[in-house]
N, C-alpha and C positions, 0 to 999 in steps of 0.2 A: 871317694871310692867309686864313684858313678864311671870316673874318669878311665877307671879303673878296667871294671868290668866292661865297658863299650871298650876299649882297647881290645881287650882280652877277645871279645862277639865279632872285632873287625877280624884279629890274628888267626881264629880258628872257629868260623861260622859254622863246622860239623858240630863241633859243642854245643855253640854259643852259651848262653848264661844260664846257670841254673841257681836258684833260690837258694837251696841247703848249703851252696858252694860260702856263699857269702861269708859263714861265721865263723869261722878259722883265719879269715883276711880279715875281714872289719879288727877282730882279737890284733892280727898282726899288725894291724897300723898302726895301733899304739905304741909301735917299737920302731918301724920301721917305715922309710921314706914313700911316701907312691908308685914310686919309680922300683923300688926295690920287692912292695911288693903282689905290680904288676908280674915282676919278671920270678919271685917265687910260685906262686901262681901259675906262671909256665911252667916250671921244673915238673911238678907236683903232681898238676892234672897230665902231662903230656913224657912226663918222662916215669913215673911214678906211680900211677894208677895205669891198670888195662885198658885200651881201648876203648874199647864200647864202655867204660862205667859210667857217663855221663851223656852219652849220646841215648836219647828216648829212655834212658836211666836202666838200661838193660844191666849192666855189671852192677848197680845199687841194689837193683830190685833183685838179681838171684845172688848176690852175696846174703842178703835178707833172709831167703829162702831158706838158703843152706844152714844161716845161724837159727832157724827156727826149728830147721829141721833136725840138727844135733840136738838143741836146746827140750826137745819132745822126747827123741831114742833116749838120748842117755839120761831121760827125767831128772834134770837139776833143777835144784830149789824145785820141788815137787809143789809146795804151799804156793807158792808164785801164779805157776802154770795153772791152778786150780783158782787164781781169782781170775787170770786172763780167760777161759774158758768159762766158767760163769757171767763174767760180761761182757761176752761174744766180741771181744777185742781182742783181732789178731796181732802175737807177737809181731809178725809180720811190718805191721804199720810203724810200730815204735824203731824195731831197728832198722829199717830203711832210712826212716830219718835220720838214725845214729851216722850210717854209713855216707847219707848223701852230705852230712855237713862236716865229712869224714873225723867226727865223734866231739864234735866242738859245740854240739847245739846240747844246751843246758837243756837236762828232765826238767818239767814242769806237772805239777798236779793239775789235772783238765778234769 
């Protein structure tokens, strides 16, 4: 996968590599070739996702936004939002994550 990614860092150095990208690919090699996919990897980030969502993680970080910010007006799961606020942990941080390993990175209890 190393092979992978430095491919990907030479093809389009506006992105280069980000972290969260990793776990939907690592997932996919299990199925599929290097080669095949380096080049879903292209489709994905470059045909598939906006622009700027990976560069300085500007589209990651206000898609976040916005899911936080429905996730508050239209108060869902009310019980939730009352434990994230009690422990001054913004939704924020958790669905960035979701979005930057575009929803492949496993919740974990921290």
């Amino acid at each position: 996968m190393r092979r992978v990614f430095r491919a990907y860092v030479w093809r389009n150095p506006t992105v280069g590599y980000i972290q969260g990208i990793a776990f939907p690919f690592y997932r996919m090699r299990k199925w599929l070739s290097e080669e095949d996919v380096f080049w879903t990897l292209c489709i994905i980030v470059e045909s598939y996702l906006p622009l700027d969502f990976y560069v300085e993680m500007y589209g990651a970080t206000i898609h976040a936004k916005i899911f936080q910010k429905i996730f508050f007006q239209k108060n869902l799961v009310p019980d939730l939002l009352e434990i994230f606020e009690r422990s001054d942990y913004a939704l924020e941080n958790l669905s960035a994550r979701l979005y930057l390993s575009l929803f492949a990175q496993m919740l974990t209890e921290e």
